[in-house]
N, C-alpha and C positions, 0 to 999 in steps of 0.2 A: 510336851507330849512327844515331838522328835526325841529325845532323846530317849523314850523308854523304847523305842520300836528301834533303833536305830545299835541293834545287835544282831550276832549272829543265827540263824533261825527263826529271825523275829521280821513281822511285818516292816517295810522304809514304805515312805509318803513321799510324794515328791508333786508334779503338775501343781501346783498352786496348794499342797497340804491339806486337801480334800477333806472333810469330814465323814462325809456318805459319796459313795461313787456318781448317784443321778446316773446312772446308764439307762437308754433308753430301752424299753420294752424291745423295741427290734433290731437292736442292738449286737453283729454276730449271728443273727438267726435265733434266741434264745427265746420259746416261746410265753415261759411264765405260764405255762397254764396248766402244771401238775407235776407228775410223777417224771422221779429220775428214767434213764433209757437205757441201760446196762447193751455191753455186748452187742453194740450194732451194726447190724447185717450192710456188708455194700450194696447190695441190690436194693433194699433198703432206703440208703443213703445216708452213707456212716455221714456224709459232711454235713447231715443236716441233723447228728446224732447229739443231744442236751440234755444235762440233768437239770432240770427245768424247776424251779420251785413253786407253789400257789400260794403268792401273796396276795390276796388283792386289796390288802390294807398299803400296799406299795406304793400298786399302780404304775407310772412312770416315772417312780422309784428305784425300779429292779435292777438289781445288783445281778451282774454276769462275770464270777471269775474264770478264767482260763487255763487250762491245764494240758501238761505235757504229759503224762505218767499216770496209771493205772490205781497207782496208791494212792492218788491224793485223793482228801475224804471228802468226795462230792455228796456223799449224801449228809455229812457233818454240814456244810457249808449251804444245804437247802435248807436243814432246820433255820437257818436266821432266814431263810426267804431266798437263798440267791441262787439263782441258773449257774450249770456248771457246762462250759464247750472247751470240749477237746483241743489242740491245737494239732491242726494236720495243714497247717498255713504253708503256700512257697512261695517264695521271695521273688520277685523281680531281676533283681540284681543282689549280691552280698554287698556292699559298698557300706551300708553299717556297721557288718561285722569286720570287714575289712581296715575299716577305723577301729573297730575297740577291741579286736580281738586276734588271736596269732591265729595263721592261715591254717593250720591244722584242725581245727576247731571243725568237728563234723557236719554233713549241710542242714542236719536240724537244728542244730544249734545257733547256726548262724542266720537258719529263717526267723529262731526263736526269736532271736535280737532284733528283727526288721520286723516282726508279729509283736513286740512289744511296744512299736512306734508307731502303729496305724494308730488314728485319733478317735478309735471303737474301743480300746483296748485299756481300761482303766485297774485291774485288778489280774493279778498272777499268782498263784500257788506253785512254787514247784518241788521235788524231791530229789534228794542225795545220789537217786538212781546210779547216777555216772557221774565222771569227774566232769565233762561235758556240761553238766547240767549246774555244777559249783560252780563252775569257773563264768558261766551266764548270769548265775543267780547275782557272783561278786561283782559283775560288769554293770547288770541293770541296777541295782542296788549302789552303786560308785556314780551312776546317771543320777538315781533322782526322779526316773522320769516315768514311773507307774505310779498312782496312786496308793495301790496298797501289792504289799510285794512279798511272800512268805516263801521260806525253804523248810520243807520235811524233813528230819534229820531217818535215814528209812534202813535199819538195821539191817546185817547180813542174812542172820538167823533168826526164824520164829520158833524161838523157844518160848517160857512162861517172862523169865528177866526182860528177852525181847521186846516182848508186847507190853510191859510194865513201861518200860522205858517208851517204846512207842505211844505208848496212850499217854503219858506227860508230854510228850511231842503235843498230839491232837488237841489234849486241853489249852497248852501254852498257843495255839492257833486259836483256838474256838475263844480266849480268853480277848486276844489280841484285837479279833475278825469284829467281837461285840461291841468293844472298844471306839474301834474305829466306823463300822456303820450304825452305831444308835442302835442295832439289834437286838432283841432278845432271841434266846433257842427256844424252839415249839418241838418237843420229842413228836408229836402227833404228823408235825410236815415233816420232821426228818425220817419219821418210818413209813409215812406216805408214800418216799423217792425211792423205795425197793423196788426194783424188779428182777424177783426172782429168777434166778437162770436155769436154764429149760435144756436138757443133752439132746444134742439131734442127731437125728437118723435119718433122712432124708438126703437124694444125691445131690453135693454139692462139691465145690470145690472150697480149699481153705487158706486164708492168707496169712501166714504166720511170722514172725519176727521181728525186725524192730518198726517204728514208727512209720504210719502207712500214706506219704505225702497223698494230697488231692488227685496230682497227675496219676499217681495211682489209684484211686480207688475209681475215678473218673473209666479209665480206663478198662479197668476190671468190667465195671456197671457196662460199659460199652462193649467190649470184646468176648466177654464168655458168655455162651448161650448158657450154662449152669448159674444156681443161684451162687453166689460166694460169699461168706461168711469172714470178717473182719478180727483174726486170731490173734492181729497184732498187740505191740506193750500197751499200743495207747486205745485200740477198739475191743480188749479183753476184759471189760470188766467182768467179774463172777464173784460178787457179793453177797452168801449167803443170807436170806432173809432174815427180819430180826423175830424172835421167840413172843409169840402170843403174851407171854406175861410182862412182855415190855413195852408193847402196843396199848396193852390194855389198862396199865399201872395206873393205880387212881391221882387226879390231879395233886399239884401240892395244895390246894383250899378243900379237899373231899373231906368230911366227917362221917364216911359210911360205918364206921364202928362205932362212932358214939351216938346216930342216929338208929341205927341196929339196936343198942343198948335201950334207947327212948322205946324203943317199939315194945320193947319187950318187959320194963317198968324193971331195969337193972340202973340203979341208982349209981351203982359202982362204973359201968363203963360212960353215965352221962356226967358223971361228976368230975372223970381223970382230967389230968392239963392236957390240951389240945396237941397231936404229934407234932414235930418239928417239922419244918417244909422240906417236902423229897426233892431231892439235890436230880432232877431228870436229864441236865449235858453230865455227871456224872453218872448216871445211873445208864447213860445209852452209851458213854465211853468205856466204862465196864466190858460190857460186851463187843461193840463195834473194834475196839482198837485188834481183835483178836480176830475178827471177822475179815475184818480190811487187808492184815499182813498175812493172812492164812491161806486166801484166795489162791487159785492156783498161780505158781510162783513164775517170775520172769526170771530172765538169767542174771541178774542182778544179785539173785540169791545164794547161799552157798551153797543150798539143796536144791536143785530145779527138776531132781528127776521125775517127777509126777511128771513133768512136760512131753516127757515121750509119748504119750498119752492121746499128746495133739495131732500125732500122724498115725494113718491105719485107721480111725475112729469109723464105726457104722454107717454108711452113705457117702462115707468120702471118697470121693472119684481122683482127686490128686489135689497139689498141694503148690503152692505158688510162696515160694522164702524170700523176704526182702530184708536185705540188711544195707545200712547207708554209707556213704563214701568215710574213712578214716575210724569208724565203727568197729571194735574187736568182738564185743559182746555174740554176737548173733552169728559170725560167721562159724565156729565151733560146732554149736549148734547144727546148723546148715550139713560139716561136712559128716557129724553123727549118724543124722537120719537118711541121708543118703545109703549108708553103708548098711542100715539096720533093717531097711524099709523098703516094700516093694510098690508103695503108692508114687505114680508119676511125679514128676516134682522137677518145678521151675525154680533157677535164680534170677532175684532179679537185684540191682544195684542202684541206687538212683542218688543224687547227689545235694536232696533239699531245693531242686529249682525244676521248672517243666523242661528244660531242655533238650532231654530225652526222651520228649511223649510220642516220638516219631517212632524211636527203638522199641521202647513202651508195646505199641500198637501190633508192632510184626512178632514181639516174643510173644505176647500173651493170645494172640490169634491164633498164633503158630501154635501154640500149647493146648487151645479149644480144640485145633482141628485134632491134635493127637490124641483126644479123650470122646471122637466124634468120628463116623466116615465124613472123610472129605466129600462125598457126594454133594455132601448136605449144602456145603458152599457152591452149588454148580449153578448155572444158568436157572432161573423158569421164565417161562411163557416161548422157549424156544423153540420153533418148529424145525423138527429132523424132516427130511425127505424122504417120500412113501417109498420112492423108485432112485432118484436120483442119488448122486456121487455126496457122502460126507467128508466133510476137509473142515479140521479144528485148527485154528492160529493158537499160538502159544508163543508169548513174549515177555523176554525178564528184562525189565529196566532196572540195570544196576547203575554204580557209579562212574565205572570206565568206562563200561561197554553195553551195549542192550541188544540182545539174543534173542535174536525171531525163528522159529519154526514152521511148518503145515504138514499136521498129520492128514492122512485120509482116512478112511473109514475100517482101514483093516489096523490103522495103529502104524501104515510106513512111513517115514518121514520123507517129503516129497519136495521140499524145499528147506533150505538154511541159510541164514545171514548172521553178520557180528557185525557192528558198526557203531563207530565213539558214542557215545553218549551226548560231548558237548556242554557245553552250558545250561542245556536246558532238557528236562528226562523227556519234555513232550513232543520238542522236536526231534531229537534223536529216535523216538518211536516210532514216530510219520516215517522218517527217514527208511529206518527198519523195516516195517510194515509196508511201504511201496516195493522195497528192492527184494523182498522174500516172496511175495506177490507175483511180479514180473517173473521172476528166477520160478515160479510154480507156473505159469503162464494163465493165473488165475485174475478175478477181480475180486473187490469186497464183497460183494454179492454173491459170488460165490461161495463163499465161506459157509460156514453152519453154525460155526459158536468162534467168538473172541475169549482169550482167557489169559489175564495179565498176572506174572508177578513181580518180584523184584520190590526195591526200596520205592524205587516210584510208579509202582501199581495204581495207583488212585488219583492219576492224572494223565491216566491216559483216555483219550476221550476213544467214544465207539466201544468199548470192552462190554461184553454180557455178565461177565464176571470177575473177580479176581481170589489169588489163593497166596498165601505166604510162600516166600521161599523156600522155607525149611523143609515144608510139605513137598513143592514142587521138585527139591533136588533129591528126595528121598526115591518120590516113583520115576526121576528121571534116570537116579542110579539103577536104577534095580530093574528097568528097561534094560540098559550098557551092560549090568554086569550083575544078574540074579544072584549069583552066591555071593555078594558083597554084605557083610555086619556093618560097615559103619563107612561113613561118606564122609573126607576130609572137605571141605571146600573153603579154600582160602581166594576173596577176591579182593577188588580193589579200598575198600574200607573195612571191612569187616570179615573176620575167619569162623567158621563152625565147624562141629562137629556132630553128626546125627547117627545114631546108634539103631539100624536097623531090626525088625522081627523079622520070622521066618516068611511074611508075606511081602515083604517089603515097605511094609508101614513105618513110620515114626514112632521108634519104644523111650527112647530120651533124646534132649540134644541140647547141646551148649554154645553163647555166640559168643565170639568178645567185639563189640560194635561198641567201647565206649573211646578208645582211641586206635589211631591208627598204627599201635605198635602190632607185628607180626602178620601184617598185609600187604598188597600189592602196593598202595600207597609208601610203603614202609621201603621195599625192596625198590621204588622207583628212585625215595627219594636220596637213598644213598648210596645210588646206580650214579644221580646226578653231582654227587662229593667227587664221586671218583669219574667222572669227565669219560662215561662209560655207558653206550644203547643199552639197551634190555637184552638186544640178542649175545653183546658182549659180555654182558652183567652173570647172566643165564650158564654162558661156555665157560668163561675164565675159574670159575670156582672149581670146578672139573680137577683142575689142573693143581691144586691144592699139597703142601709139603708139610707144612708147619700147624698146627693148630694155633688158632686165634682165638681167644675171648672178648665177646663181644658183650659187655655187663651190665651196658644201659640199654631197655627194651622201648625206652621214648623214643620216638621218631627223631623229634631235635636234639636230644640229648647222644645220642646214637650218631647221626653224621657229624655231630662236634668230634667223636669218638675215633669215629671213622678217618676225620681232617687229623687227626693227632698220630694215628696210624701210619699216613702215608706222610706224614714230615718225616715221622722216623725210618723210611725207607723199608718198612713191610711188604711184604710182596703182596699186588696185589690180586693175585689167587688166594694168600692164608688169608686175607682181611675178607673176602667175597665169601669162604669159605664159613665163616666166622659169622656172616650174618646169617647164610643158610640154616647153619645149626641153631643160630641165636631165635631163628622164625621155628625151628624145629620142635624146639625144648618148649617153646610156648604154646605150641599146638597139643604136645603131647600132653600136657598138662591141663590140657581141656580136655582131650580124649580118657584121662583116665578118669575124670568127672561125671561120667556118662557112659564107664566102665565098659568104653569099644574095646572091641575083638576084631581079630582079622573074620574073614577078608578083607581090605581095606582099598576103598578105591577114590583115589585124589580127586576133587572138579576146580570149577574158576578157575581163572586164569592163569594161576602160578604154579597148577599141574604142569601146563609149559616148561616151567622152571625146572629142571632134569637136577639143580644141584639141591634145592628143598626136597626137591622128590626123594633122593638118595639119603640125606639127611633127616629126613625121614625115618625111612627104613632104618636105618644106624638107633636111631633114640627109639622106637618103638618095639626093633628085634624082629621085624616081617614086613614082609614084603609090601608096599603100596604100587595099587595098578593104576595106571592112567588110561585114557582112551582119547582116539582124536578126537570126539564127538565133547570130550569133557565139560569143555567153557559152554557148550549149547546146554549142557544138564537140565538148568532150571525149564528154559521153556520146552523141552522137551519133556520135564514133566509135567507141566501146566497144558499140554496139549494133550497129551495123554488122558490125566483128569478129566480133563474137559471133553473128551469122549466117552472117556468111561460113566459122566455124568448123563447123557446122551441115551447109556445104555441100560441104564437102570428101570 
């Protein structure tokens, strides 16, 4: 029997050449007690999302296959009885894939590979979707080491030849699946597992593009006070229902015509030979295989433009696009609807592991507040004073540095501090927070409201509140400098860009926090190649003759660049020059993501930097302002906020 399955598109057996999977009832979350789940909602809990089947000739029997991809035919695979769970699995570590697979390999993929070796995990379907998903399928199928293993061969085009070809795909599975678990097909469970999709119009938000990891949807469920809705390849399903006359089809043992005929003393219809048995996995393949590839399309397709479809839609308040690290598919996408579309709209990147759930947390919060008054995040149960003086703290714990403020009640700023960061965000806060304190001639008690932002907002103990930075730098710009559109701020790990309204709200913005190419970190560390302070670093570019190309935007890979530079006796104003612009071209290219316009006014800390400043200006064509107050921005607007919430 290995060798009939042990082909391309065909089931591989491996764990001990399993018969029946025996997976257990709670197996995966799989609940076995009915109908499929189409299309589910993160609020919801897409992770708890299953096409579930109702066996209960099973029992603790039930078969749960696993699927990556939107086409594979879950509700095929419940007629024999089996639960179908999505894989929105992430990895621990890649160290599997990293053994059986080349580093390029995208991070679903390579969770795929580490989700197919949890000891839950006995059965896989997957699809042609991407070369990504072939090149897994040849991997775990070269192991051996699923029980039962199938690849979807999943057309470009759904034309009529398409779905012919695709429906031999389905039977050649539905052939193989019977095969291998002792099943038979029940059309009555497999049209059970419909659930018809429902167009909404209610406000929400929508998560669109490729496969949507836990950290995110965790995340989501966590951060936006709107419902959100799971648009991705692998939480879209949209599987038309199947047609009354398919549901209803008489069994293959029904004589209702020739018992008709009895009723009626028609000798002719009780006398015919008995009809032949209705063939019902072809008679629901007929139809299904056309239903399944028809649904609205992923970019996988050659035709995907129905997709546009998915932004703008009735109640939808903005739009949140994830596409995953080495991924081409979805990015396109991404940069279309931007340009076409005036619903707010996040990117976000993630790399198949949680190790971004930190960054995670500040875009998508930062995103609620944009689709929300910030008020709404302010203190409650706070008591303002009848008579007495208001004085709001405002504190951004960044990674350098952490920036403490004290408004008073008119909105002046009455005290300011900078001070390292350190080792640790919660002691450099204390630190902060004493010396901004004394310098107001104030105590804590006198305060009226604490109000943290910054990366390590939520460790700082004492705060009534806290508010993303994105938020904070926008009203802290627009305090410094009201006619500003858009607010550069480049600090020590991470650069954004926020794209001002006429009020000074948050209308788009973009970060790059996944490395620390074109940040302070960046400009420190190949300050240190070249055996050169910051204040050095800073002037020398100034003084610049020659143009430099600086072509790697890694941070390591960039001071190897830099040491290769000064062997060959480059001057070291064109090499300093050379990273200015190198940080320059890379900002700009966030800015035009989020389609900033001047006025433009620089903050963090490498506004300092007078040769990015200028280098700036140069790649953008206008002017960028700075302010001394710059590096204080964030908690200057978190102070602000946090009065303004006061005065509501």
């Amino acid at each position: 029997m290995a060798d009939e399955f042990e082909r391309d598109g065909a089931a591989t057996m491996g764990r001990g050449q399993a018969a029946t999977a025996g997976n257990d009832n709670n197996v995966a979350g799989a609940t076995g007690t009915g109908a499929a789940t189409t299309a589910p909602s993160v609020a919801a809990g897409a992770d708890t999302a299953a096409v579930a089947a109702n066996d209960t000739e099973a029992g603790a029997d039930d078969l749960t296959v696993h699927y990556p991809c939107k086409y594979v035919p879950a509700e095929l695979l419940a007629g024999f009885g089996a639960g179908c769970w999505p894989c929105t699995f992430e990895a621990e570590s890649f160290e599997v894939a990293e053994e059986l697979a080349h580093p390029n390999l995208c991070g679903y993929g390579k969770s795929l590979l580490a989700y197919a070796h949890q000891p839950e995990v006995h059965a896989m379907v997957l699809t042609s979707c991407c070369d990504v998903m072939r090149r897994t399928y040849d991997i775990l199928k070269h192991e051996g080491y699923l029980d039962f293993l199938w690849l979807v061969d999943l057309p470009h085009l759904r034309g009529p030849r398409e779905v012919a070809r695709f429906r031999a795909q389905l039977r050649a599975l539905a052939d193989a699946f019977a095969t291998w678990s002792g099943r038979e097909f029940d059309i009555a469970r497999a049209c059970a597992s419909f659930d018809a999709p429902v167009p909404r119009t209610d406000e929400r938000v929508t998560l669109l593009g490729a496969h949507a990891p836990l950290s995110l949807i965790d995340t989501c469920r966590d951060e936006l006070s709107l419902h959100v809705e799971n648009g991705t390849c692998t939480g879209f399903r949209q599987v038309a229902s199947p047609p009354p006359s398919l549901v209803r089809a008489p069994a293959p043992a029904c004589h209702g015509c020739a018992d008709a005929g009895d009723a009626t003393g028609d000798a002719t219809a009780r006398d015919a030979a008995p009809a032949a048995p209705r063939d019902d996995l072809g008679a629901f393949l007929d139809w299904y295989a056309d239903a399944l590839l028809n649904q609205l399309p992923c970019m996988r397709m050659a035709d995907a433009a129905e997709r546009s479809a998915l932004v703008g839609a009735p109640g939808q308040q903005g739009v949140i696009y994830h596409t995953m690290k080495f991924c081409d598919y979805y990015g396109f996408e991404y940069l279309e609807a931007t340009r076409a579309s005036e619903v707010p709209m996040l990117k976000i990147e993630t790399d198949g592991t949680r190790q971004s759930a930190g960054q995670l947390r500040t875009r998508l919060k930062a995103f609620d507040e944009t689709l929300h008054d910030v008020a709404e995040t302010g203190a409650t149960g706070v008591t303002v004073p009848a008579n007495g003086p208001i004085y709001v703290l405002g504190i951004d714990s960044g990674s350098t540095s952490t920036d403490a403020v004290v408004a008073d009640g008119d909105g002046q700023i009455v005290a300011s501090v900078i001070v390292p960061t350190g080792a640790k965000a919660s002691a450099g806060a204390r630190r902060a927070i004493d010396e901004v304190l004394k310098q107001a001639g104030l105590s804590n008690d006198d305060l009226t409201l604490r109000v943290a932002t910054g990366y390590g907002r939520d460790n700082i103990e004492g705060m009534d509140c806290a508010i993303t930075e994105i938020t904070c730098h926008a009203r802290g710009a627009h305090h410094l400098m009201p006619e500003a559109h858009t607010v550069i701020d480049i600090g020590g790990q991470d650069s954004k860009v926020i794209h001002l309204d006429e009020a000074g709200g948050v209308a788009n913005f973009v970060m790059n926090d996944k490395c620390a190419a074109g940040t302070g970190r960046f400009l420190e560390a190949t300050a240190r190649a070249m055996e050169l302070t910051l204040d050095e670093f800073c002037r020398v570019g100034l003084e610049w003759k020659h143009d430099v190309k600086i072509s790697s935007m890694c941070t390591v890979f960039a001071e190897s660049e830099v040491i290769t530079l000064v062997a060959d006796d480059t001057p070291v104003a064109d090499i300093v020059h050379g990273l200015d612009m190198s940080v320059a071209t890379k900002t700009a290219a966030l800015a035009r993501r989020v389609k900033a316009e001047p006025a433009y006014l620089m903050t963090g800390g490498v506004a300092q930097n007078e040769g990015v400043v200028r280098a700036l200006e140069d790649v953008l064509g206008a002017p960028v302002a700075t302010n001394p107050s710059s590096q204080l921005c964030g908690a200057i607007g978190a102070a602000l906020l946090g009065l303004e919430s006061l005065q509501q």
